[in-house]
C-alpha positions as CSV (number, residue, x, y, z in Angstrom):
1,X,156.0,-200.0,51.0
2,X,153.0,-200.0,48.2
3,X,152.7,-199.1,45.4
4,X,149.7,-196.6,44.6
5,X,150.5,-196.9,40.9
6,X,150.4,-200.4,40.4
7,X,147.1,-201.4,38.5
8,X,145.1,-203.5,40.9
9,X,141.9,-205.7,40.3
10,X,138.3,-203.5,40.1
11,X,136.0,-205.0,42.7
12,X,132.9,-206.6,41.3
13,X,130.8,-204.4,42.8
14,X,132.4,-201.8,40.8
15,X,132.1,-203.6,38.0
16,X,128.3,-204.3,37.8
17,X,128.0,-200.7,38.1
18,X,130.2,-199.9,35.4
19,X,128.2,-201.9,33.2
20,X,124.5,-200.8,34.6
21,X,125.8,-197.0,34.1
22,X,126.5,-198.2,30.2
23,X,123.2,-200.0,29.8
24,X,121.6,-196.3,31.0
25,X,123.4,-194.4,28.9
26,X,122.3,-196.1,26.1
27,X,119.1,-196.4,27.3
28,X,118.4,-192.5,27.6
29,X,120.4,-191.8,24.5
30,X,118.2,-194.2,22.6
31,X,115.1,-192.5,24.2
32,X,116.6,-189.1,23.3
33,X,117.0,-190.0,19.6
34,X,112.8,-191.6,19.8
35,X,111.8,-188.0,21.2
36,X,114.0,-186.3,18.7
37,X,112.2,-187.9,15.8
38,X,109.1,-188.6,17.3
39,X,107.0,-187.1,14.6
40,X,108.2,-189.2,12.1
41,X,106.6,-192.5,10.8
42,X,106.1,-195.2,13.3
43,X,107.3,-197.8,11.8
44,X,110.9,-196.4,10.8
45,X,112.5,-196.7,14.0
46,X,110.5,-200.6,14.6
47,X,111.9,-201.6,10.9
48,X,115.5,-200.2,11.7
49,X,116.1,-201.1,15.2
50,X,118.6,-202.9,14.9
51,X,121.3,-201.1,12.8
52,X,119.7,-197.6,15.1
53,X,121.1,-199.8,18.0
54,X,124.5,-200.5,16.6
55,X,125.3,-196.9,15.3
56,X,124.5,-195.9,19.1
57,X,126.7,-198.6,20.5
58,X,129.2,-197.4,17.6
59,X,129.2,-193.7,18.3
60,X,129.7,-194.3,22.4
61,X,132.3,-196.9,21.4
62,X,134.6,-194.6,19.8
63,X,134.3,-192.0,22.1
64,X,134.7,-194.2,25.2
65,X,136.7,-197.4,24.6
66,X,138.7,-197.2,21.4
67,X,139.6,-193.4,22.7
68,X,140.4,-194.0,26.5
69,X,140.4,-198.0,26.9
70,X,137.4,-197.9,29.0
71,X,133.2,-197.2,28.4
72,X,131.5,-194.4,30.1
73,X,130.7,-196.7,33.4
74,X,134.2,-197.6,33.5
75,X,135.7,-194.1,33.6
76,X,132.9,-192.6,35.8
77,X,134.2,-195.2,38.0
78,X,137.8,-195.1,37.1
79,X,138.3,-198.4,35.6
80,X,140.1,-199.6,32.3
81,X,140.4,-202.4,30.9
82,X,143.6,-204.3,31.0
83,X,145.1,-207.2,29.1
84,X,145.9,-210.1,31.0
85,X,148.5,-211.8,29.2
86,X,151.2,-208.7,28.0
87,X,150.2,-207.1,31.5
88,X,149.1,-203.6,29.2
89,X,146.5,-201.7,28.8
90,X,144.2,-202.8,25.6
91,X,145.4,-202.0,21.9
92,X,143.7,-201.2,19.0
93,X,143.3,-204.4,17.6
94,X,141.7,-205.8,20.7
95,X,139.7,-202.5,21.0
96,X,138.4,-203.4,17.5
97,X,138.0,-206.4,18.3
98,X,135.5,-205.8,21.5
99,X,133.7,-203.8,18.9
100,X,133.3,-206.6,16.4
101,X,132.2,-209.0,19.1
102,X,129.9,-206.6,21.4
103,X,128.2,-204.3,18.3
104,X,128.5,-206.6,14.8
105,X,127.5,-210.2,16.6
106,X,124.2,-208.7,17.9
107,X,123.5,-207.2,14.6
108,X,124.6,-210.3,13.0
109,X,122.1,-212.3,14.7
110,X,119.2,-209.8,14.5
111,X,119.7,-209.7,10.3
112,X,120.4,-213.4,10.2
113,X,117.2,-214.0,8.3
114,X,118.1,-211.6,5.7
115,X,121.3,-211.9,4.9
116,X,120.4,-215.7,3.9
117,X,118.1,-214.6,2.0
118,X,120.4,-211.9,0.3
119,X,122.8,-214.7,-0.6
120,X,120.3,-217.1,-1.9
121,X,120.8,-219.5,0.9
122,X,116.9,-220.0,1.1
123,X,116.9,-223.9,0.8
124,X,119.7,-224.3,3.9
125,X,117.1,-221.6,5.7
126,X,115.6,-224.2,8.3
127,X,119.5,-225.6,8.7
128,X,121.3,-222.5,9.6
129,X,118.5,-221.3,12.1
130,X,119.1,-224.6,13.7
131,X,122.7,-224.0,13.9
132,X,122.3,-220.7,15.0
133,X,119.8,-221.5,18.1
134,X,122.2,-223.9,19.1
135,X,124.7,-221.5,19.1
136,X,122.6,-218.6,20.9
137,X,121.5,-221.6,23.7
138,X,125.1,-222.4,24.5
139,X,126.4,-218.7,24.5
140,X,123.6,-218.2,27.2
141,X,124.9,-221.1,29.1
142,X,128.3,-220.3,28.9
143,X,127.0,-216.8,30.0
144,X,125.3,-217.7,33.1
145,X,128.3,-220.2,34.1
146,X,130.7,-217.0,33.6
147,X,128.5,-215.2,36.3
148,X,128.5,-217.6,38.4
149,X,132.6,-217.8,38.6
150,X,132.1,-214.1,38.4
151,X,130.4,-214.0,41.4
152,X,132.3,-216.2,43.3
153,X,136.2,-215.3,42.1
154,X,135.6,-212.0,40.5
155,X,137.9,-211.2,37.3
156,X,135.7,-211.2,33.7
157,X,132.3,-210.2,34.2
158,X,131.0,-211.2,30.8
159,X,132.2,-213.7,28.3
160,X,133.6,-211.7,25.7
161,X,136.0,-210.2,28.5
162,X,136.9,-213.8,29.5
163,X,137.5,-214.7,25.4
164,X,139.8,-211.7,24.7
165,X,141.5,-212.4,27.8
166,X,140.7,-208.4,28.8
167,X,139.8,-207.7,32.6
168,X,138.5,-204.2,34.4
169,X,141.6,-202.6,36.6
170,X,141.9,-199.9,38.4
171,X,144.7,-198.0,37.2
172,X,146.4,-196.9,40.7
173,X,145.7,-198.2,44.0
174,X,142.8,-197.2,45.5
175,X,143.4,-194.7,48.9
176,X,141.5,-196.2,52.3
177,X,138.8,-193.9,52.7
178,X,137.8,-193.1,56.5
179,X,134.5,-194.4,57.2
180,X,132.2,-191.9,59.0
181,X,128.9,-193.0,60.6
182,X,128.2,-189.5,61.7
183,X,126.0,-189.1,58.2
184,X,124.3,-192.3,58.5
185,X,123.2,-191.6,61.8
186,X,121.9,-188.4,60.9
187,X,120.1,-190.3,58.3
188,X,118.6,-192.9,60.4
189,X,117.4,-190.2,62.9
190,X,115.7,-188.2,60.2
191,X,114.0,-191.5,59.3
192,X,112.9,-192.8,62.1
193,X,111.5,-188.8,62.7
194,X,109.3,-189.1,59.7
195,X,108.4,-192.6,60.7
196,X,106.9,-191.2,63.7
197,X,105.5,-188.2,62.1
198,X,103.4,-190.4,59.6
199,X,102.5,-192.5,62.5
200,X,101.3,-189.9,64.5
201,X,99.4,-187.1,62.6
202,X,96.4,-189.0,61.4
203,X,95.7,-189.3,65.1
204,X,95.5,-185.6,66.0
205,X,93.0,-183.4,64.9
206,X,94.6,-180.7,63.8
207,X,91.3,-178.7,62.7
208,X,90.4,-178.8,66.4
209,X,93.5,-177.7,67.6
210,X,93.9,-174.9,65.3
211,X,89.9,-173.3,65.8
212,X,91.0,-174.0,69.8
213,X,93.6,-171.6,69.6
214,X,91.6,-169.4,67.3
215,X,89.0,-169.3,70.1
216,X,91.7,-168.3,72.8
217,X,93.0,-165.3,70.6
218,X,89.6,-163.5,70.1
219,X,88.5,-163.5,73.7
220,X,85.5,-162.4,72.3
221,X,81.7,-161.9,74.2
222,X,79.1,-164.4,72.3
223,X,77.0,-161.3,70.9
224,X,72.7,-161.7,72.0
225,X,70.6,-161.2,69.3
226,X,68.9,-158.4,69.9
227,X,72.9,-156.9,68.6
228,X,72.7,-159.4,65.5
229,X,72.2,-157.2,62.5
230,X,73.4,-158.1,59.4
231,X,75.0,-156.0,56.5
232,X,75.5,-157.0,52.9
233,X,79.2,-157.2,53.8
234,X,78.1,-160.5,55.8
235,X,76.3,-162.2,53.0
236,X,79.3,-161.6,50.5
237,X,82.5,-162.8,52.5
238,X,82.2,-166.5,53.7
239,X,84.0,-166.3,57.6
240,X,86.0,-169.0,56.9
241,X,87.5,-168.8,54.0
242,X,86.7,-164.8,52.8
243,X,85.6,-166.3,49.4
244,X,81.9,-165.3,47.8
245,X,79.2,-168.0,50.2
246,X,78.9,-171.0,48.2
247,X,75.0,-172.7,49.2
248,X,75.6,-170.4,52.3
249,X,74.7,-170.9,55.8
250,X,74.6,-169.7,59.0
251,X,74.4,-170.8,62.5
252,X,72.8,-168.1,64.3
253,X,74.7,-165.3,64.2
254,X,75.1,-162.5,61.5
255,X,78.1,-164.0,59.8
256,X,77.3,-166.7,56.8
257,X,79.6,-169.6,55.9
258,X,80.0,-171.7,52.7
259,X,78.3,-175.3,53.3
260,X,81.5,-176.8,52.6
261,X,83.5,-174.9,55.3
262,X,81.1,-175.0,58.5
263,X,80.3,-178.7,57.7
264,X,84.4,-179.9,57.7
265,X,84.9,-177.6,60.4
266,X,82.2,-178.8,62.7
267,X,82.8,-182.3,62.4
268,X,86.3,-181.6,62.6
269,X,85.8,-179.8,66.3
270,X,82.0,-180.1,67.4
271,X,83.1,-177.1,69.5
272,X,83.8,-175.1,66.7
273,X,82.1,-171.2,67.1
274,X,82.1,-168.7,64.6
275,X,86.1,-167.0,64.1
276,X,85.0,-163.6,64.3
277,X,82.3,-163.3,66.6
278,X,83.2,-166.6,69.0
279,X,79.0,-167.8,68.7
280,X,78.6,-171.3,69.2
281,X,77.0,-174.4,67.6
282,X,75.4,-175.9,70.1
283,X,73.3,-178.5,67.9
284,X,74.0,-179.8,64.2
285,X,70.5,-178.5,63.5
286,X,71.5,-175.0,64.2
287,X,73.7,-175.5,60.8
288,X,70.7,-174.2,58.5
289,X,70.7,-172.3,55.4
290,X,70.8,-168.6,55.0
291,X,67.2,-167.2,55.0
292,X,68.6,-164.0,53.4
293,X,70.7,-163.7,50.2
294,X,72.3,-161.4,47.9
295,X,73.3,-161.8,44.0
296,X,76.3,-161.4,42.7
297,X,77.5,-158.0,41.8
298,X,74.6,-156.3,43.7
């Protein structure tokens, strides 16, 4: 029988999420301290970058891996970090240790220039830039070549895990979840729906379909003329859309419209007719201006 409690090896996949989620978290903390002092001046936060970076990386460092063993990826994801060689989970010292190497190397290298300056180290300037380039091309190689074994064996998924000799575990066995398709397939369904859907309505004329039916519903007599008479209640309500006319027209009967809404509508449905009377347009020239209109308020 197996043991649930034995610490068993994270799989990679888990681990390049675990270390995504941290790059996010101090990401949006970052851009929740700019916001915070926003209004201050523009240069401050360019100047100090640097040590504004390592106080972040300190502050979620104490409160993730020196307090639990593990960063904020890690424990979303229940995964700690476990040393290899005593078979235990990390002490302080190598807990200090990750600090030193993940928050004071970085800052180390971005103040480089300074501090050889600050220790009068101007003359060996050209020297120790050398040296450090050199260093900073073969961490990157070393880097990429620890991915690539990452990849392929899974174990330390950066170099300083592979130099401390720490690796991500989960602490228990993980239980065998029971995969359902029954989600997925909804999913896929739903998908495939709206596929269809954005496929499909450009090709329908709605506008038609929807003055069809308005058509059908009035059942309406087209009224002769000699019954036409218009009130002032026709030249102040647009039929359409029961706003004041704008540039209103007319198309034979007593009702007006607003030029933009007998225009879309006709050449939406060139058998559009008037919605509360049912008269027809039987010509795009019958789409004329109103020769009667009223001002506003009168």
């Amino acid at each position: 029988m197996v043991d649930n409690s034995e610490p068993v090896k994270a799989l990679r996949v888990g681990q390049l999420d675990a270390d995504e989620l941290d790059n996010e978290v101090l990401n949006l903390t970052k851009s929740q301290l700019n916001h915070v002092f926003k209004y201050l001046q523009t240069g401050v936060f360019a100047r100090y970058n640097p040590e504004i970076n390592a106080l972040l990386k300190l502050v979620l460092w104490k409160f993730t891996v020196f307090a639990s063993g593990a960063t904020i990826g890690q424990q979303i994801l229940n995964i700690q970090y476990r040393d290899k060689t005593s078979l235990s989970w990390i002490g302080q010292r190598q807990k200090i240790m990750y600090a030193l190497l993940v928050i004071g190397c970085p800052l180390l290298k971005e103040r480089s220039g300074e501090i050889t300056t600050g220790l009068g180290l101007t003359r060996w300037k050209n020297v120790i830039n050398k040296c450090l380039s050199w260093i900073e091309s073969t961490i990157k190689l070393a880097t990429v070549l620890n991915f690539l074994v990452f990849l392929n064996r899974g174990g330390y998924l950066s170099l300083i895990e592979r130099i401390m000799g720490i690796q991500s575990m989960y602490p228990q066995r993980q239980s065998i979840r029971q995969v359902s398709f029954e989600y997925m397939t909804r999913e896929l369904l739903w998908h495939g729906f709206s596929e269809f859907l954005f496929f499909i309505l450009p090709l329908i004329n709605l506008q038609k379909i929807k003055n069809t039916i308005k058509r059908l519903s009035l059942r309406k007599t087209v009224p002769s003329k000699q019954n036409m008479t218009r009130s002032n209640q026709n030249l102040t309500s647009c039929v359409v859309c029961t706003d004041w006319p704008i540039h209103p027209h007319e198309i034979g009967c007593q009702h007006v419209f607003c030029y933009f809404c007998i225009q879309s509508n006709y050449k939406a449905d060139p058998g559009f007719t008037c919605p509360l009377c049912n008269y027809p347009i039987t010509s795009k020239d019958c789409i004329k201006p109103s020769e009667i209109q009223i001002m506003p308020g009168r």
